[in-house]
FIRO-461258 format. One line per field, with one value per residue (C-alpha): residue number from 1; x, y, z. Coordinates in nm, 4 decimals, padded with zeros to 6 digits. Example, Ala and Ser with C-alpha at 12.3 -4.5 7.8 and 13.67 -1.06 7.14 Angstrom:
BEGIN
num	(1,2)
X	(01.2300,01.3670)
Y	(-00.4500,-00.1060)
Z	(00.7800,00.7140)
//
This chain:
BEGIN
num	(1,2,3,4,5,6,7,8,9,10,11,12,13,14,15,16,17,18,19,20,21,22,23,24,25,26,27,28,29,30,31,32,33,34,35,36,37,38,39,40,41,42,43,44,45,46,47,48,49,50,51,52,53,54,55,56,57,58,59,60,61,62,63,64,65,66,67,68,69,70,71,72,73,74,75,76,77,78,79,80,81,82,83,84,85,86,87,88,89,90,91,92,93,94,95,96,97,98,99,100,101,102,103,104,105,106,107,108,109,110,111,112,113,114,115,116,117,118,119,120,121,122,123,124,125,126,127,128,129,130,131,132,133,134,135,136,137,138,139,140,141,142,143,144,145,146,147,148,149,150,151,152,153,154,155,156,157,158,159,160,161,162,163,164,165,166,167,168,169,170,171,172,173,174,175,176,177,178,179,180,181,182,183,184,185,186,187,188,189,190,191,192,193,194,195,196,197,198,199,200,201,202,203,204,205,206,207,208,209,210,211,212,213,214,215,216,217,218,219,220,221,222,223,224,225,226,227,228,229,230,231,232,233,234,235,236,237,238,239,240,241,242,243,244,245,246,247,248,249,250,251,252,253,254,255,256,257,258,259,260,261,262,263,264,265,266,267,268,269,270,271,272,273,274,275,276,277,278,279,280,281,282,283,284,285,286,287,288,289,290,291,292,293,294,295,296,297,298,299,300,301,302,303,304,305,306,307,308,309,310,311,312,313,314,315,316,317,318,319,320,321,322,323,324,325,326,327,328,329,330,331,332,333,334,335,336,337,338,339,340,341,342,343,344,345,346,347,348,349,350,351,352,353,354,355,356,357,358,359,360,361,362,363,364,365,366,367,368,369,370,371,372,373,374,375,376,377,378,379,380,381,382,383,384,385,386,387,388,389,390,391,392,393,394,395,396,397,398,399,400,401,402,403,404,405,406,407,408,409,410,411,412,413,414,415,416,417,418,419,420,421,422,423,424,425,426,427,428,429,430,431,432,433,434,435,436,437,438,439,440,441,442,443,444,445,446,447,448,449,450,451,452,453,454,455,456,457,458,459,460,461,462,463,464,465,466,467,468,469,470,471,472,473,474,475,476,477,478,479,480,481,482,483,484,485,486,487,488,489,490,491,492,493,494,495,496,497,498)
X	(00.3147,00.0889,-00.1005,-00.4663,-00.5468,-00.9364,-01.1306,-01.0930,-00.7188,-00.7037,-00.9001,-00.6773,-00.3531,-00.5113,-00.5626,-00.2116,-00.0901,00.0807,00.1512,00.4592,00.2468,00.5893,00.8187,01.1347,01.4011,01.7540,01.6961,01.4712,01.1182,01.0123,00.6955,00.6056,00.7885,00.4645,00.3579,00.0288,-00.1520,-00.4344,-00.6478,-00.5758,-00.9518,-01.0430,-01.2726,-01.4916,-01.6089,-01.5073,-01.2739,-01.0070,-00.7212,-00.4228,-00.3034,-00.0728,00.2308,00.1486,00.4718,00.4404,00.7324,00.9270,00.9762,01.0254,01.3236,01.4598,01.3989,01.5414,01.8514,01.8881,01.8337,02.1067,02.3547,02.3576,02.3858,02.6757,02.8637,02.8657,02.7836,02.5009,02.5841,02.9413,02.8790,02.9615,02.6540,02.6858,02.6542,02.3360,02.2276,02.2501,02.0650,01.7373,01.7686,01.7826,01.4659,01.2380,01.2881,01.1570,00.8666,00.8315,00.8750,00.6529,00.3701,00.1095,00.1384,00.1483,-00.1641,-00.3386,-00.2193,-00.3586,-00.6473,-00.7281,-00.5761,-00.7936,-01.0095,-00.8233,-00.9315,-00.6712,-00.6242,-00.5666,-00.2609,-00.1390,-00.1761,-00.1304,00.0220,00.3128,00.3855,00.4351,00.6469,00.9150,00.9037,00.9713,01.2130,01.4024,01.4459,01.5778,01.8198,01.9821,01.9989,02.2399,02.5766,02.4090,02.3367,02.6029,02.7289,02.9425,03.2626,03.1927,03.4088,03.5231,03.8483,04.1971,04.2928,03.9993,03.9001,03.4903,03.2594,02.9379,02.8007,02.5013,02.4549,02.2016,01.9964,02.0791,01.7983,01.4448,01.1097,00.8440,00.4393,00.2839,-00.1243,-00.3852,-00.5153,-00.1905,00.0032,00.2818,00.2759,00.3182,00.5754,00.7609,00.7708,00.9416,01.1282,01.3549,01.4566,01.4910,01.6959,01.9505,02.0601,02.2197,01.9782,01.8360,01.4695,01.2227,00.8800,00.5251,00.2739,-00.0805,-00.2593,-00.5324,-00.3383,00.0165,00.0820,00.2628,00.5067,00.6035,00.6976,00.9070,01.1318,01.1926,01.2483,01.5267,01.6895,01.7031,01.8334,02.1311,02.0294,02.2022,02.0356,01.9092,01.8814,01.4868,01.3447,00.9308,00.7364,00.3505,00.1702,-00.1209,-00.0866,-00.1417,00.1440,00.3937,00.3512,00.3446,00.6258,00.8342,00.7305,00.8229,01.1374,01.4529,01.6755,01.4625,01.6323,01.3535,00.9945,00.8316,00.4033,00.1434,-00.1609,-00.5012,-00.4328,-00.4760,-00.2625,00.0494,-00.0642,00.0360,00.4168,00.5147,00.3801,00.5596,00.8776,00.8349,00.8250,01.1364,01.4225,01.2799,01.3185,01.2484,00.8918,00.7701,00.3853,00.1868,-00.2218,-00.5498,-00.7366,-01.0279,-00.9402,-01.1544,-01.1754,-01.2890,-01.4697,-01.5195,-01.7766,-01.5860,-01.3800,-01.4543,-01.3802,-01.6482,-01.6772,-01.3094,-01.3674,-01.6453,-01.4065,-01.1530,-01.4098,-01.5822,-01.2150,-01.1176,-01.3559,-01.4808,-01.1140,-00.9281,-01.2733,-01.2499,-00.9937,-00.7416,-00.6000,-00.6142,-00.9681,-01.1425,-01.4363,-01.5194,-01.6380,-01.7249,-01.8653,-01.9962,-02.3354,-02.3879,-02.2991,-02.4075,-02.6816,-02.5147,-02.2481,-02.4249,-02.6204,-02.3072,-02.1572,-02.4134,-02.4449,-02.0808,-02.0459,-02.3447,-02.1961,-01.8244,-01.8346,-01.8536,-01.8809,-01.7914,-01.5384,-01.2234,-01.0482,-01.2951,-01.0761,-01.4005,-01.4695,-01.3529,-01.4895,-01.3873,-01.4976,-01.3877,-01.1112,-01.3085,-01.6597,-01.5248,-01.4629,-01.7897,-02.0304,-01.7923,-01.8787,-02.2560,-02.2776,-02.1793,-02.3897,-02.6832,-02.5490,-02.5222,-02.8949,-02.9616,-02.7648,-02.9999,-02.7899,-02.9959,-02.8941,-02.8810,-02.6550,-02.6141,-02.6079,-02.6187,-02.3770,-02.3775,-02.3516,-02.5166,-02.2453,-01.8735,-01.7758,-01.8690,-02.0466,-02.1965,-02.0558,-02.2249,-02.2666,-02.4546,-02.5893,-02.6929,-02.3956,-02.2531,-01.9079,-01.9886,-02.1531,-01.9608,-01.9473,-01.7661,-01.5650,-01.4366,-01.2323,-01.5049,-01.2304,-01.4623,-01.6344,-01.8855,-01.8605,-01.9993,-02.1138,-02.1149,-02.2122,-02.0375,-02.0546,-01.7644,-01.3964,-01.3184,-01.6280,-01.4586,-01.1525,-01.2652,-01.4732,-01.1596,-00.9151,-01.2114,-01.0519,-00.7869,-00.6590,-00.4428,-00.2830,-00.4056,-00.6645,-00.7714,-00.9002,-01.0526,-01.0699,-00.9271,-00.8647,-00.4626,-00.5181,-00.7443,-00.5191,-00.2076,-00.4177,-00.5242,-00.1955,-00.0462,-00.2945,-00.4771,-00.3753,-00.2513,00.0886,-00.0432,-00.2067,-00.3471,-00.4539,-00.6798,-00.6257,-00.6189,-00.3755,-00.1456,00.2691,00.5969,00.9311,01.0009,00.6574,00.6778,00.3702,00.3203,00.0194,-00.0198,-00.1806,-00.3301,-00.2540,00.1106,00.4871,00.6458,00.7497,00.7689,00.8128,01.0782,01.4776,01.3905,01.2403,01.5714,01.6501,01.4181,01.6354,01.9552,02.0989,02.3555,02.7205,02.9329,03.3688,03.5779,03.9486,04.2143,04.4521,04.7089)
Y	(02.6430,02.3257,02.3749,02.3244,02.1248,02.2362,02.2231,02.6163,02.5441,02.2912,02.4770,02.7247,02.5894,02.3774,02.6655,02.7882,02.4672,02.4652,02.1453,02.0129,01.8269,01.7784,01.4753,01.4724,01.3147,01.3662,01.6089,01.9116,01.8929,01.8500,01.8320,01.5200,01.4866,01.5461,01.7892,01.6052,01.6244,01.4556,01.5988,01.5208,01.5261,01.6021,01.3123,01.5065,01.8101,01.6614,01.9915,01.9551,02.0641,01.9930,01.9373,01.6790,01.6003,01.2691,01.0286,00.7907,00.5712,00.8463,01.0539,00.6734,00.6478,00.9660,00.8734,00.4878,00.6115,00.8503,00.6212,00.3882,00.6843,00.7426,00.3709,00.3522,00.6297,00.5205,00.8177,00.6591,00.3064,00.2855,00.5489,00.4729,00.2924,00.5431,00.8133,00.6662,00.6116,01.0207,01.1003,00.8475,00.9861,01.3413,01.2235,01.0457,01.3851,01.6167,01.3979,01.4630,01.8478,01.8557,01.6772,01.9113,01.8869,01.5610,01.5523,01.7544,01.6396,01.2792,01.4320,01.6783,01.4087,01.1127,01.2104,01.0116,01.1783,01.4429,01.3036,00.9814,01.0836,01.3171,00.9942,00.7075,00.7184,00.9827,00.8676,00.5356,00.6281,00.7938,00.4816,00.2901,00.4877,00.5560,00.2020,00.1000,00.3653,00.1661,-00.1359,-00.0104,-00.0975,-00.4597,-00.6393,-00.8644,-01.0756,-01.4291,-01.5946,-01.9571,-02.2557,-02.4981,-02.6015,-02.4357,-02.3352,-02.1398,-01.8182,-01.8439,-01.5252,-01.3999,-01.0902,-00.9027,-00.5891,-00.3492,-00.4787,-00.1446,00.0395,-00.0211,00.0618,00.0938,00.1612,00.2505,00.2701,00.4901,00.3920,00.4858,00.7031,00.8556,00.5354,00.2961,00.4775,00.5079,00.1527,00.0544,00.3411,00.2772,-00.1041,-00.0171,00.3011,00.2038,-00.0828,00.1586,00.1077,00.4212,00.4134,00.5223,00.5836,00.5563,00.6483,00.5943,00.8425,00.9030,01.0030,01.1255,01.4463,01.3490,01.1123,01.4679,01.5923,01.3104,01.3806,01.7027,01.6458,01.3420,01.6027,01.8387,01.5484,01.5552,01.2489,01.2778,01.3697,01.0794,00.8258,00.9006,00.9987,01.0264,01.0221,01.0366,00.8790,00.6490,00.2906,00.1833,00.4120,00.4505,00.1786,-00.0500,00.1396,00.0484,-00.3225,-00.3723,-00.1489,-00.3059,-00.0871,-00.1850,-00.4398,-00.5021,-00.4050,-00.3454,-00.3125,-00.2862,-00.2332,-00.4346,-00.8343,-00.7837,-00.5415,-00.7595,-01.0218,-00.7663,-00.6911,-01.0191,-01.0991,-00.7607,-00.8781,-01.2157,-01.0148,-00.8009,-00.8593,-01.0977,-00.8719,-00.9509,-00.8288,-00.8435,-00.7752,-00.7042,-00.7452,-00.7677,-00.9289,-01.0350,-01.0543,-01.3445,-01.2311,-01.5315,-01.4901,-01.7951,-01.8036,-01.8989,-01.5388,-01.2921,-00.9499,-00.9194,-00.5898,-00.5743,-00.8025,-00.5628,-00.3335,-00.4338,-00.5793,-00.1926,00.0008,-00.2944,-00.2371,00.1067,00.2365,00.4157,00.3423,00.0314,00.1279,-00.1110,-00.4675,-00.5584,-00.4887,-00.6903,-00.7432,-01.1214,-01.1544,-01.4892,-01.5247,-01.8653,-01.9140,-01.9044,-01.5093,-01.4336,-01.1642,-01.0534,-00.9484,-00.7546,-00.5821,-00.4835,-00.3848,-00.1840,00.0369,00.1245,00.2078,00.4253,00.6020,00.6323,00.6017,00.9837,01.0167,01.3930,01.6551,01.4611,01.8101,01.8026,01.6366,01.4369,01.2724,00.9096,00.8367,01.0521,00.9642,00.6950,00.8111,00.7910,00.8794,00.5584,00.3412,00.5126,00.3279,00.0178,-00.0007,00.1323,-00.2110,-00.4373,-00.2992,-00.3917,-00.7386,-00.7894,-00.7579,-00.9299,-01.2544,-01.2573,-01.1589,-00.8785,-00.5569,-00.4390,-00.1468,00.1647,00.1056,00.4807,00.7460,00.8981,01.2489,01.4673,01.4962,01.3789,01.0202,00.9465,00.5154,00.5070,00.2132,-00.1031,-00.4294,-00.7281,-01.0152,-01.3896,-01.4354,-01.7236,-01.7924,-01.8622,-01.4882,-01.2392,-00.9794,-01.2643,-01.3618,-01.0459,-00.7786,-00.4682,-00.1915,00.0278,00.0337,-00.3104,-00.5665,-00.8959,-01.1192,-01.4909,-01.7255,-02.0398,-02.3487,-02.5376,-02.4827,-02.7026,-02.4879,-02.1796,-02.2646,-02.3662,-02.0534,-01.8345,-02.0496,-02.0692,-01.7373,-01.6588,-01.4050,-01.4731,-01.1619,-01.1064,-01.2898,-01.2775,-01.5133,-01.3698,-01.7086,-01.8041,-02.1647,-02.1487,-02.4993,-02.3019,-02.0279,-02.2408,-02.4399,-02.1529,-01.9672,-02.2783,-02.3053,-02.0261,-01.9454,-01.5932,-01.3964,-01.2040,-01.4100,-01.1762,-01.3575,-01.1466,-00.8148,-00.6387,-00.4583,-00.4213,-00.4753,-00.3450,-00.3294,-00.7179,-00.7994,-00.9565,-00.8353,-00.9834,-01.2699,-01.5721,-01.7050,-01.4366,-01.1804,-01.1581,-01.2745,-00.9233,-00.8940,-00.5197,-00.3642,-00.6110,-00.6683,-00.9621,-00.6516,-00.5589,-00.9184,-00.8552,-00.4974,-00.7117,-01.0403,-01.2159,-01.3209,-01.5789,-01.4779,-01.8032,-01.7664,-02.0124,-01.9460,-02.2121)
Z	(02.0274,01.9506,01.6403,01.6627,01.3553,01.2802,01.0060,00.9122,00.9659,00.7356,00.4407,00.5099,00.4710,00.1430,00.0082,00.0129,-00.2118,-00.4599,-00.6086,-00.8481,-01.1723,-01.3745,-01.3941,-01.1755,-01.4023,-01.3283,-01.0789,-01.2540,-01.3229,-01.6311,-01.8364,-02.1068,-02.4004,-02.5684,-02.3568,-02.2386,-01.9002,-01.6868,-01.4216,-01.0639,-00.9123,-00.6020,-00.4860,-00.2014,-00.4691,-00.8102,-00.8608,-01.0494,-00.8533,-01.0792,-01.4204,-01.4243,-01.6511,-01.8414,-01.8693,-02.1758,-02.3551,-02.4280,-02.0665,-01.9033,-02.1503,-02.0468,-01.6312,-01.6778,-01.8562,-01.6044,-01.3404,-01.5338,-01.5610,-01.1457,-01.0828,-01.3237,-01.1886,-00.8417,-00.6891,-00.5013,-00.5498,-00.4095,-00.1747,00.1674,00.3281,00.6364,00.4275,00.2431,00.6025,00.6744,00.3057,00.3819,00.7504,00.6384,00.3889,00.6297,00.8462,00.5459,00.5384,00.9443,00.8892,00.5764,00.7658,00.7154,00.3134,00.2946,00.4727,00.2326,-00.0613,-00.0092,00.1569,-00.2032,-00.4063,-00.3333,-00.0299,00.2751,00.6298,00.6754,01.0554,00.9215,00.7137,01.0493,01.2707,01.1016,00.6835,00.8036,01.0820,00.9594,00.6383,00.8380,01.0820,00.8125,00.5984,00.9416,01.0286,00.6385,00.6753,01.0197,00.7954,00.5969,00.7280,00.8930,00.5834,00.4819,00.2177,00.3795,00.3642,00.3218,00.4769,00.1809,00.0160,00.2400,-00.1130,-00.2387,-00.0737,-00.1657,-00.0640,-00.1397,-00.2232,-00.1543,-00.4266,-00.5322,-00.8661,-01.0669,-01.1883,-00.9827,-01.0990,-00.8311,-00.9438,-00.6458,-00.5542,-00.5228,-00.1382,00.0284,-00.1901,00.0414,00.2645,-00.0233,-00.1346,00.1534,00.2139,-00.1348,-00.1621,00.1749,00.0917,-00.2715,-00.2133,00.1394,-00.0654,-00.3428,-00.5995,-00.8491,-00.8774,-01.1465,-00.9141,-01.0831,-00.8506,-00.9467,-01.1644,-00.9457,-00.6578,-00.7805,-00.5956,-00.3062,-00.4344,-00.6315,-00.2926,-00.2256,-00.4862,-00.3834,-00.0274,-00.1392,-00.3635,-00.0470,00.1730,-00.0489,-00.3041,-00.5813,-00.9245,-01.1170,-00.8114,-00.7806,-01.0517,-01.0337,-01.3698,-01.3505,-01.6494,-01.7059,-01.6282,-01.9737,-02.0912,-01.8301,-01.6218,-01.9351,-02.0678,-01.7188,-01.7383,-02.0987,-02.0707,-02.1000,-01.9167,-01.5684,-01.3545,-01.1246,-01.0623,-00.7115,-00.7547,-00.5119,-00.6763,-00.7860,-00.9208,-01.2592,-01.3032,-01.1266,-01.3510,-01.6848,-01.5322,-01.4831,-01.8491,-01.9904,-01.7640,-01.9457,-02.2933,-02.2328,-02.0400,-01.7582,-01.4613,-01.1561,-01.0398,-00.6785,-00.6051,-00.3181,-00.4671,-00.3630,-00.0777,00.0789,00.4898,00.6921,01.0617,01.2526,01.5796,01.8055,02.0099,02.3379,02.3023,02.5941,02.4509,02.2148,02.1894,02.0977,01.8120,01.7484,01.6897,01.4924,01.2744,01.2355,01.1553,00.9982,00.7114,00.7237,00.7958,00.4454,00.3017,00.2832,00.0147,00.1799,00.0346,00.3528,00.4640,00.6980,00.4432,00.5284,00.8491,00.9992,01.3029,01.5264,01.5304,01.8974,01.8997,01.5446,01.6234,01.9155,01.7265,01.4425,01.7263,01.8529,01.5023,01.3836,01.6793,01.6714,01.3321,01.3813,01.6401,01.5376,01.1808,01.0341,00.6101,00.5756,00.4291,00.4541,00.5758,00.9388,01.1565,01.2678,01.0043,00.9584,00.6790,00.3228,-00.0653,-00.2699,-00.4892,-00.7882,-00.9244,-01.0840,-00.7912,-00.6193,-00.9218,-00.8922,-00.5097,-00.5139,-00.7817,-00.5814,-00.2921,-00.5886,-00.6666,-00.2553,-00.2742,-00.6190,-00.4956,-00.1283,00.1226,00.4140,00.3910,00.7548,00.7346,00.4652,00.0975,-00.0068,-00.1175,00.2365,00.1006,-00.1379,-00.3981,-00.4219,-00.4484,-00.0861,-00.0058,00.3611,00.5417,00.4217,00.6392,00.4583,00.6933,00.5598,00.3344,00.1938,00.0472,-00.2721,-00.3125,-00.5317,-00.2480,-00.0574,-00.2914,-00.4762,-00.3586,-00.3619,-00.2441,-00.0501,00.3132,00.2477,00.5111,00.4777,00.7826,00.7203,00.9807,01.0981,01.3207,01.3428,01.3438,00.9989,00.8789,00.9515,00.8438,00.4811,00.4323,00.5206,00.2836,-00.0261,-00.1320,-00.4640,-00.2066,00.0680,00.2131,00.5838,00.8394,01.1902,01.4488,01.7666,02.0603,02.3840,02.3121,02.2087,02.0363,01.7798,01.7471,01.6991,01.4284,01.2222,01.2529,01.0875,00.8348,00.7163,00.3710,00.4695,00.4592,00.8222,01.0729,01.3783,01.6910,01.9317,01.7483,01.3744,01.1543,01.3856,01.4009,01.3609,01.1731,01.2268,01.0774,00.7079,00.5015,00.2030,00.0493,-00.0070,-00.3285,-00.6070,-00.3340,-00.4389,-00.4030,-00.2872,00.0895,00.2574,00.5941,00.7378,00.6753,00.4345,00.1959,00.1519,-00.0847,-00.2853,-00.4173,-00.3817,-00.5704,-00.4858,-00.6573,-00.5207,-00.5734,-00.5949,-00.5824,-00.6045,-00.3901,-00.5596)
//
């Protein structure tokens, strides 16, 4: 029988939570050292709707040597890669089965559309855990061709113990797309997830531990940034840090790598996405599309959001016409557990005043407010979608990452034009250009300043796609076989055979 996901389904079934708030180290669950906790909040009603255990120096000691311990013995790291293949398998399965929780706990935990985790956030971890589990038998190390009396190989190996700090905006998703590379290549991992929205990455520690993972190879502690995520980034016993999360803060782990033990650190940061549409493109409404879900979708919450939108002169109004009606019409801020609504809270009273003030600065620095600008709802940390006409590049709401639904329109002439507006960023992780001519699209494929280059669509791609910035928006590469070097190194053997 197909289940009918409404809106009285979902309350119901959130009501039947229960939620794990303790650490996962070594296999059990338990609390802080110092028996602190935090509140997990949820966004939509400001409820608190979990105390949470709150990991600091001490309980990251415990979890890394633990982590150190599994690697050591073997029992994950020299096991068979077939049969790490069958554990991550089993896992990404769980996560299939356990759908419906996962749903709500992002949805409670920091207000994402609960249709948007059934359609797009599970579906896509278990895609992507389920295609780094086939790569573990087909990544080799190399025999090399030199002197007849040397036998010279290479090897690929795991880098021992992994710590990965995940974000707030896509907490199971995130996750999911670190853990797989980190873990099918034999590595133990301590996982951080972010403080705001820490719940589900609970659940994924239990569901490895039922896959058959062995104790100690994921190990989850939830703490503050400040204290546990410092704590990983200064700790010597970490091997190598994975971290997708705001600029600044991949800016502190490379300096606390630099300050301990020099581990490797791979980051995935902020962005500020140009889409650039030519005038000489004949799908308009298409690129009106993609430019609406492009920044209203997750909120805005998304490093990849569509935010800076540049369009040709010749279609300029045209366009906003076009924009505003369909974000009108489609666009839905409401109880993130109504399957229609597209459009939850911020995850954050915090982020919500962040947001709302640069909405005011929008308006102080002369750019036309022609869409939203309010909360939306009556209470909860809900922002109405946003657009802002008349912008200019050099305009803080063009220029720095805002994190929530706030488009900004900026108008353009030329193709050099357009191209030096979308490069005058720090941030280089994504970009689109919407044209027929295949001589512009070549150009700015080749030279936008952007890891992802779309062409005549948006956040789209699949498990061959490298995603990963350019510039202040990070070094880290995930989704893609080359993720997997980045939780490997390298050792050449040379033996004389004399």
């Amino acid at each position: 029988m197909t289940t009918e996901y409404t809106k009285e389904f979902w309350h119901a079934e959130a009501k039947k939570l229960k939620f794990r708030t303790n650490h996962l180290i070594n296999g059990a669950w338990v609390p802080s050292e110092d028996g602190t906790t935090f509140d997990s909040i949820n966004p939509a009603t400001g409820e608190v709707i979990a105390k949470v255990a709150s990991g600091k120096s001490a309980d990251i000691d415990k979890a890394v040597a633990s982590a150190r311990a599994a690697f050591k013995s073997g029992v994950w790291s020299m096991m068979a890669p077939r049969a790490r293949l069958a554990v991550i398998e089993k896992f990404s399965a769980l996560i299939a089965e356990n759908a419906v929780e996962f749903a709500l706990l992002d949805c409670l935990d920091m207000g994402k559309p609960v249709m948007d985790m059934m359609n797009i956030d599970i579906p896509e971890s278990v895609k992507n855990l389920k295609f780094m589990a086939e790569t573990a038998d087909k990544v080799h190390g190399s025999l090399t061709s030199t002197d007849p009396q040397v036998l010279h190989y290479i090897l690929r190996q795991p880098m021992g113990v992994v710590a990965l700090i995940t974000p707030w905006n896509y907490p199971l998703m995130m996750a999911a797309w670190k853990l797989g590379p980190a873990l099918i290549s034999g590595n133990s991992v301590v996982l951080k997830p972010a403080e705001q929205a820490p719940l589900s990455c609970a659940l994924l520690g239990q569901l490895f531990l039922d896959a058959g993972g062995p104790p100690g190879v994921l190990n989850v502690v939830q703490g503050l940034g400040e204290n546990a995520g410092k704590a990983l980034g200064l700790h010597p016993g970490v091997d190598k840090i994975g971290f997708t999360g705001s600029t600044e803060v991949g800016k502190l782990l490379m300096i606390y790598a630099g300050q301990s033990n020099m581990k490797r650190v791979t980051t995935e940061c902020g962005g500020k996405t140009p889409q650039i549409v030519f005038a000489d493109y004949d799908n308009l409404d298409k690129a009106v599309t993609s430019a609406v879900y492009g920044i209203y979708g997750n909120m805005g919450e998304m490093c990849n959001a569509g935010s800076r939108i540049l369009v040709q002169r010749p279609i300029y109004e045209d366009f906003i016409k076009r924009f505003k009606a369909l974000a009108t019409s489609n666009m839905v801020v409401g109880d993130p557990l109504d399957p229609t609504t597209t459009i939850g809270p911020l995850v954050t009273t915090e982020q919500q005043d962040r947001v709302l003030g640069y909405i005011e600065i929008g308006k102080q620095e002369g750019a036309t407010l022609a869409l939203g600008g309010g909360r939306g709802m009556n209470s909860g940390a809900y922002v109405e979608p946003t657009l802002f006409t008349d912008v200019t590049s050099t305009m803080r709401i063009a220029q720095e990452e805002i994190f929530g639904p706030v488009g900004t329109v900026i108008p353009f002439d030329t193709e050099d034009e357009a191209l030096a507006i979308a490069n005058d960023s720090l941030y280089g992780l994504a970009a689109a250009v919407w044209t027929n001519d295949l001589k512009i699209a070549h150009r700015f494929g080749r030279d936008l300043e952007s890891g992802f280059v779309w062409v005549n669509t948006f956040d789209v791609g699949d498990m061959t796609s490298i995603w990963g910035g350019y510039k202040q928006s990070g070094n880290g590469r995930d989704t893609c076989v080359e993720a997997l070097s980045q939780y490997t190194q390298t050792k050449s053997v040379w033996i004389d055979l004399n």
